[in-house]
N, CA and C of each residue as an Amber inpcrd file, in Angstrom:
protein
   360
 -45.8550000 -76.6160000 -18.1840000 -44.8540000 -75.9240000 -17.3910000
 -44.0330000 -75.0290000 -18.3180000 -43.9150000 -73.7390000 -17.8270000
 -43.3100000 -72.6450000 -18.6630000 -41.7150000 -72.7680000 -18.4540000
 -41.0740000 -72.2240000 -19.1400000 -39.4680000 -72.3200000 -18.5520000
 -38.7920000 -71.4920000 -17.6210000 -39.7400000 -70.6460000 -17.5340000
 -39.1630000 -70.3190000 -16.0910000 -39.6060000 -71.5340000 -14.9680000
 -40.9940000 -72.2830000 -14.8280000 -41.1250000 -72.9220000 -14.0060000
 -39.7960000 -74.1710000 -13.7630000 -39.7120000 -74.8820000 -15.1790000
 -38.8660000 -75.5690000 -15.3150000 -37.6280000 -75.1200000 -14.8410000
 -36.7240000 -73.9700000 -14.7930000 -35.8870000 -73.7150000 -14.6290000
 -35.6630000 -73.3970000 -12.8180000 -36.9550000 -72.9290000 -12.0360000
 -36.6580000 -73.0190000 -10.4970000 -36.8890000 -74.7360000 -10.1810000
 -37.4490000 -75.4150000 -10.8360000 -37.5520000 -77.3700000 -10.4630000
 -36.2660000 -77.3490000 -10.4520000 -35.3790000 -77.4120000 -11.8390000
 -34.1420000 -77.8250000 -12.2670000 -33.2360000 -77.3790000 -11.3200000
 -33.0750000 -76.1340000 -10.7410000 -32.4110000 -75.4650000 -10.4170000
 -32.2310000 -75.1960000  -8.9080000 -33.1510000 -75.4080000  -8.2100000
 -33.4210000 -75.1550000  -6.9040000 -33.9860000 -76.1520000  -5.9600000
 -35.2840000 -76.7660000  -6.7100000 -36.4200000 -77.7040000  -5.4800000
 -35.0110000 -79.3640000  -5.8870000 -35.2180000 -79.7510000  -7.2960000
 -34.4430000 -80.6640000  -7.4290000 -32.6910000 -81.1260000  -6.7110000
 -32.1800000 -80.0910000  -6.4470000 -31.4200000 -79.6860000  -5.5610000
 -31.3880000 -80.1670000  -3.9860000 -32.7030000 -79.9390000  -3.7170000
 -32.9650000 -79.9820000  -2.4860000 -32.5100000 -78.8200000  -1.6810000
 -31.7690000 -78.0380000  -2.0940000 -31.5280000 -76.9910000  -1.2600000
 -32.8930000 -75.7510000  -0.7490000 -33.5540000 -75.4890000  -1.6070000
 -34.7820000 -74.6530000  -1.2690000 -36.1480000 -75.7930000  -1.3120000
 -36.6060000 -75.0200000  -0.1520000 -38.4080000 -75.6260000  -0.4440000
 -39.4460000 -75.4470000  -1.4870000 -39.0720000 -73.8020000  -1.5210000
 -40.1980000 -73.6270000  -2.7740000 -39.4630000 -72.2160000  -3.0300000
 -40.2130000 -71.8350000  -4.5140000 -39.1970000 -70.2170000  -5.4020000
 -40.7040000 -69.8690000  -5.8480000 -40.2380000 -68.7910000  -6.4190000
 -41.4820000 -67.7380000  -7.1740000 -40.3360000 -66.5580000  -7.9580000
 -40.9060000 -66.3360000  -8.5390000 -40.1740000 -65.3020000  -9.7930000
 -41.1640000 -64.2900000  -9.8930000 -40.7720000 -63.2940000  -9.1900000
 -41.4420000 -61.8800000  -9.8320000 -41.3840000 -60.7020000 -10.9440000
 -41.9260000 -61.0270000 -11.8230000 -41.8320000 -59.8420000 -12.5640000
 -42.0240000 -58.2130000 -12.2390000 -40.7430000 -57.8100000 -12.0380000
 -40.6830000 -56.2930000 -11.7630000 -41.6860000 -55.4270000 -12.0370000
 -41.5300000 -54.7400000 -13.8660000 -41.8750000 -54.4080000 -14.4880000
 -44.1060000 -54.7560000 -14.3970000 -44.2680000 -55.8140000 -14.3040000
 -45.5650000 -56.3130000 -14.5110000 -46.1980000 -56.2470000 -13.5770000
 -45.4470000 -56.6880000 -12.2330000 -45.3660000 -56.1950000 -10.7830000
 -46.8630000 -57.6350000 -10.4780000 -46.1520000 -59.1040000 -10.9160000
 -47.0650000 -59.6520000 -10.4740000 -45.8900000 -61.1340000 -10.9300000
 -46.2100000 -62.4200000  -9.5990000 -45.5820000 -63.7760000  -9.8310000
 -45.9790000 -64.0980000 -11.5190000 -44.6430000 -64.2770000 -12.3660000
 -44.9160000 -65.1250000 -13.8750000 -44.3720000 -66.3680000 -13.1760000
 -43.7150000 -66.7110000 -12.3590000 -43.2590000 -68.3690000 -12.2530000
 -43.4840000 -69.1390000 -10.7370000 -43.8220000 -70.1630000 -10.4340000
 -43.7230000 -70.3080000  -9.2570000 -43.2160000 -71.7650000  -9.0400000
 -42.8220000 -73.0190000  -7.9550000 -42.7190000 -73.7770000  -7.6990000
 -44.3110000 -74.4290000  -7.2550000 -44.4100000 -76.1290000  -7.7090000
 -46.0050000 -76.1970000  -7.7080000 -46.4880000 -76.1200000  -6.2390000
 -47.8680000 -75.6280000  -5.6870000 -48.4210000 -75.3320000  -4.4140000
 -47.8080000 -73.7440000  -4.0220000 -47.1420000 -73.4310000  -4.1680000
 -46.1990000 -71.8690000  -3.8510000 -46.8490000 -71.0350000  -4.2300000
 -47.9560000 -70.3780000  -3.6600000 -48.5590000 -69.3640000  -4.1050000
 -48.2340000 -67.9360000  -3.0730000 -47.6510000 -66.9250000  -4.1240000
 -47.4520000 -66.0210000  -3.4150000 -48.3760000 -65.0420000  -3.8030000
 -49.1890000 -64.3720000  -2.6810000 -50.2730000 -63.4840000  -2.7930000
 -49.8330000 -61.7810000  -3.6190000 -50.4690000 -61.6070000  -4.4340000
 -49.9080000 -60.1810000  -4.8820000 -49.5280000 -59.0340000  -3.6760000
 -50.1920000 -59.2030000  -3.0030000 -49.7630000 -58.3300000  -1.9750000
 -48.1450000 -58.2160000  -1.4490000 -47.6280000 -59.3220000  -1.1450000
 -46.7700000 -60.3280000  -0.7170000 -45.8860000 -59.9380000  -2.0110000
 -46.3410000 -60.0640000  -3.1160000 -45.2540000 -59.7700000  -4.3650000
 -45.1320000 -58.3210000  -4.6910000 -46.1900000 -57.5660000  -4.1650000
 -45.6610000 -55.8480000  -4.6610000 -44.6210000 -55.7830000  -3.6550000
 -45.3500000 -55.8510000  -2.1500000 -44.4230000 -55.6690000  -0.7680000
 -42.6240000 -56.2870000  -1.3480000 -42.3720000 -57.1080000  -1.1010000
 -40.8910000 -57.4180000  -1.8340000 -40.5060000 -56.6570000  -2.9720000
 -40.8860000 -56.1600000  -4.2660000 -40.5730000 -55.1590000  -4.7220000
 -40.7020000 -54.1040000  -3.9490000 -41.3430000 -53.1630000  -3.0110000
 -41.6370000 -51.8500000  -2.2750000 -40.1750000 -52.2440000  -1.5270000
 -39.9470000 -53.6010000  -1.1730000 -38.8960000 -53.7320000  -0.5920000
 -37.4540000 -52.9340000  -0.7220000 -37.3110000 -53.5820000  -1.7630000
 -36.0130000 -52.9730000  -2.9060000 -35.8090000 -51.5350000  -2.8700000
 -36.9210000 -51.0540000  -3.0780000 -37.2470000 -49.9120000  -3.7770000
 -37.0560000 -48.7620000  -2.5500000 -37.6010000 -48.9880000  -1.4890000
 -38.2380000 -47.8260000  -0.4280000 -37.6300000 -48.5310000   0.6870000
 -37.7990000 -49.3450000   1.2760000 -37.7860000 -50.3740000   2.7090000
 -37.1300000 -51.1470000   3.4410000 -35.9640000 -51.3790000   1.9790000
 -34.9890000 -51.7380000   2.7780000 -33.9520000 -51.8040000   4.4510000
 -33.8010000 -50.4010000   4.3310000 -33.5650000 -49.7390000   5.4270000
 -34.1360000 -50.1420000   6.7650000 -35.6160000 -49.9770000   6.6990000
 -36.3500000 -50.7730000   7.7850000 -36.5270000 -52.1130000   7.9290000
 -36.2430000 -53.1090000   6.3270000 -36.1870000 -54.7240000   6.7470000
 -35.2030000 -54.8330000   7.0470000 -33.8900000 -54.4190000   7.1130000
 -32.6990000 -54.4300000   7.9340000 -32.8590000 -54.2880000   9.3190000
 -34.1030000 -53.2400000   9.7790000 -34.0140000 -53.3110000  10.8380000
 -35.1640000 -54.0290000  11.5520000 -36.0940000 -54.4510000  11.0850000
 -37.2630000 -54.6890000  11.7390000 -37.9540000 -55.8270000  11.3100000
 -36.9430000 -56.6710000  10.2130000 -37.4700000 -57.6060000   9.2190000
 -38.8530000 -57.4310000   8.4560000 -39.6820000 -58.7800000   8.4170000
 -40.2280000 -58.3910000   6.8210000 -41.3570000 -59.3590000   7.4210000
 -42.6860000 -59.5120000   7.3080000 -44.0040000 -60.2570000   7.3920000
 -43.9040000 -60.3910000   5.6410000 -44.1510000 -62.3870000   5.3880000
 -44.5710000 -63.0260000   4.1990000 -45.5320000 -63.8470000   4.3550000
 -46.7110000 -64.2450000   3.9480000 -47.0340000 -64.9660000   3.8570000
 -47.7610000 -65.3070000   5.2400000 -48.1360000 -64.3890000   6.3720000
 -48.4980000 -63.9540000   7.4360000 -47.4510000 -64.6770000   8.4750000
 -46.1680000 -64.6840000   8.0570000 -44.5770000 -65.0780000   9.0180000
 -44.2650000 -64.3560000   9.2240000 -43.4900000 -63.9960000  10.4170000
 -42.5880000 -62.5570000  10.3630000 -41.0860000 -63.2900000   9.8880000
 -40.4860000 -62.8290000   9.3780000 -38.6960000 -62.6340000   9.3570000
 -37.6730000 -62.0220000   9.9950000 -36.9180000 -62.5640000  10.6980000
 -36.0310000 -61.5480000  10.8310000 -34.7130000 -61.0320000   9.9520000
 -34.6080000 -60.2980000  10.0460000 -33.0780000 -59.9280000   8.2590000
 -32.0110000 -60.7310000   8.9530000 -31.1710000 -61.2430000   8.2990000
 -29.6070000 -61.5760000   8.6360000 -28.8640000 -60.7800000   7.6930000
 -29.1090000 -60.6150000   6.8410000 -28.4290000 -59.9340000   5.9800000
 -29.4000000 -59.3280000   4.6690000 -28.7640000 -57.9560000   4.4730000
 -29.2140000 -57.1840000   3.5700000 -28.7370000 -56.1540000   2.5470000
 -28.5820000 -56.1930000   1.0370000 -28.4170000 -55.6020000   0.4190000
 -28.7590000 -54.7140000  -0.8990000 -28.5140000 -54.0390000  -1.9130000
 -29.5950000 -53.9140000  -2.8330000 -29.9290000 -54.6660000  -3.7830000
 -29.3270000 -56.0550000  -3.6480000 -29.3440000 -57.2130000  -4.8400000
 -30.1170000 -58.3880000  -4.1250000 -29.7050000 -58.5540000  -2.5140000
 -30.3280000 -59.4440000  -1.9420000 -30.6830000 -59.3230000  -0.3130000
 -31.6330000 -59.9070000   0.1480000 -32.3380000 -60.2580000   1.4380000
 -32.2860000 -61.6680000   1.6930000 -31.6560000 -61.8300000   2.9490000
 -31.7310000 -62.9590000   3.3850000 -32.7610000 -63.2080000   4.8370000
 -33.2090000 -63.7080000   5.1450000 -34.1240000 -64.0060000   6.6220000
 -34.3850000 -64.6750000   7.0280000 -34.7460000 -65.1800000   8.7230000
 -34.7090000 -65.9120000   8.7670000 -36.1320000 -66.2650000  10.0800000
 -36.4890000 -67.5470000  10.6160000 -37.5340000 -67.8520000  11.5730000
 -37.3550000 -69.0850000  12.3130000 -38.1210000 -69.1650000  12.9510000
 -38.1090000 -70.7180000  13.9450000 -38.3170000 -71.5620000  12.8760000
 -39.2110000 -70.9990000  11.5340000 -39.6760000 -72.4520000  10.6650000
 -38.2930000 -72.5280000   9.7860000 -37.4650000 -71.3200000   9.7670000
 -36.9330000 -72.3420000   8.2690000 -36.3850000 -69.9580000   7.9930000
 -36.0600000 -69.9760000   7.1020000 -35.8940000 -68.6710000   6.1020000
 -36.6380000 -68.6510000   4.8050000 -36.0950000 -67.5920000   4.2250000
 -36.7200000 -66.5760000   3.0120000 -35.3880000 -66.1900000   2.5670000
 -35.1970000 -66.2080000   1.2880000 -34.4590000 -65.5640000   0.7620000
 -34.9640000 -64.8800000  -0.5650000 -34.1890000 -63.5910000  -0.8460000
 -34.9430000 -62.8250000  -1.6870000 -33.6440000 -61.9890000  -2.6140000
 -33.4810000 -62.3140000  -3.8540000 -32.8430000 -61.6840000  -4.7550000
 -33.3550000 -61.1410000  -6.0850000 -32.8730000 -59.7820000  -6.4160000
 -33.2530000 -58.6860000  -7.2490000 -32.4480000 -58.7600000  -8.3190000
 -32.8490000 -58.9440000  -9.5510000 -32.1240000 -58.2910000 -10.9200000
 -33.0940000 -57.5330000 -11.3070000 -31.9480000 -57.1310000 -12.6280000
 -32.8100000 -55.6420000 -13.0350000 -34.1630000 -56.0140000 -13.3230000
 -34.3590000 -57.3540000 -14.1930000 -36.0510000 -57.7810000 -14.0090000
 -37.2030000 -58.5360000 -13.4230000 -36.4430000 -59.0140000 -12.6910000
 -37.3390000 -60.2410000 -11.7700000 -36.5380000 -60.1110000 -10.3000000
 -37.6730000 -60.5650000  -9.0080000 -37.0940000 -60.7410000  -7.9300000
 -37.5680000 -61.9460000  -8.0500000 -36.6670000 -62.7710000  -7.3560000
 -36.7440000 -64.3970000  -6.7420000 -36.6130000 -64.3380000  -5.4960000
 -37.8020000 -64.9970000  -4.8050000 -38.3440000 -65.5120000  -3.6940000
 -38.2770000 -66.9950000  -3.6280000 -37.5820000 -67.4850000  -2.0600000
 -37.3160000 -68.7860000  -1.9770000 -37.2990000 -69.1840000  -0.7420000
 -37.6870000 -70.7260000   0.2640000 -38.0150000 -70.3430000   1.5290000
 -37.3490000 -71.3870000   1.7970000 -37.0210000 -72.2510000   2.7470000
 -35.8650000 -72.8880000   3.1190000 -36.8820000 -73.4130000   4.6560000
 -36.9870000 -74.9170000   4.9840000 -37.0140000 -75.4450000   5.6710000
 -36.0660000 -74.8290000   7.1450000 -36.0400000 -75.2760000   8.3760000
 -35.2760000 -75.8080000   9.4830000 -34.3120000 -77.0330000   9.4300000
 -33.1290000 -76.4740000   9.1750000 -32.3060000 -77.9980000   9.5160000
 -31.7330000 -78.0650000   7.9050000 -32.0640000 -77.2850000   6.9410000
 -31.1240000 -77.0030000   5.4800000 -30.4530000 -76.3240000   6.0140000
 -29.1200000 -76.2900000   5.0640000 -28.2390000 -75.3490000   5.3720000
 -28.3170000 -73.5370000   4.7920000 -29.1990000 -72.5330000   5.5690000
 -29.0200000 -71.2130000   4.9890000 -27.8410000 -70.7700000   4.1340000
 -26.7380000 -71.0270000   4.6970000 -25.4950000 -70.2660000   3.2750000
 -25.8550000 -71.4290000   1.6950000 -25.6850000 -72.2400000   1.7760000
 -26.4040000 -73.3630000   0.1110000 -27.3880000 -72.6300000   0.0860000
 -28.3500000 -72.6130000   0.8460000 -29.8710000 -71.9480000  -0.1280000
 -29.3670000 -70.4370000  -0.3190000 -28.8840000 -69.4420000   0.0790000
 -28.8170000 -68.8600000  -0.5340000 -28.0930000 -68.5330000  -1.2820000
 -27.0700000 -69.4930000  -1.8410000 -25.7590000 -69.6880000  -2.6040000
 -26.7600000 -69.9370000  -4.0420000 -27.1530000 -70.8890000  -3.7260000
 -28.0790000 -71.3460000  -4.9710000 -28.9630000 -70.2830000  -5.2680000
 -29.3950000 -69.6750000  -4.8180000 -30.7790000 -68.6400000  -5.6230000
 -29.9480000 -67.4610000  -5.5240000 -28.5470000 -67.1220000  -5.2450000
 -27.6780000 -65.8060000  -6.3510000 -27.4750000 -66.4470000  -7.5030000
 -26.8550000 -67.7730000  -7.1930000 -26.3680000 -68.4310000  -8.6070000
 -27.4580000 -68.3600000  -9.5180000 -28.3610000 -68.7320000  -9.0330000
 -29.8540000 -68.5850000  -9.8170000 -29.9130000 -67.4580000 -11.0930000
């Protein structure tokens, strides 16, 4: 386990507040970290960067398909995406080098999960 992996266990699943994280490398434009079973498809990881970048605008309005889910936005900005579904949410935050992706059960509390993956 790399330290980024170690650091979404420590930080997030151990918590209990999120289900599962992934760490995207911007720059490389491909998952370096994930939570174990959490596989996010490259497709799935450019799209969330294109996010940031171009799309915003429209996942504000029209939410976001992950992982073949749709989302709907609750909130949106250029640092973070929040969303949400019948199963549970997505949350999605941007620094200058990595986006973090994180998905949240039904019946957690959405403001903690996404309290925890800004703090992140």
């Amino acid at each position: 386990m790399n330290q980024l992996q170690a650091l979404l266990n420590d930080s997030l699943i151990r918590t209990k507040h999120v289900e599962n994280a992934a760490i995207i490398n911007i720059k490389e434009r491909k998952v370096c970290a994930s939570t174990f079973g959490f596989n996010v498809p490259p497709e799935n990881a450019l799209n969330l960067i294109s996010t940031f970048y171009k799309n915003l605008l429209q996942v504000r309005r029209g939410g976001l398909c992950f992982k073949e889910k749709y989302y709907k936005c609750v909130r949106a900005d250029e640092h973070s995406i929040y969303l949400q579904n019948v199963y549970g949410g997505l949350i999605v935050v941007k620094t200058k080098t990595f986006i973090l992706v994180a998905t949240y059960r039904v019946g957690m509390y959405p403001s903690v999960c996404v309290e925890a993956v800004e703090k992140l």
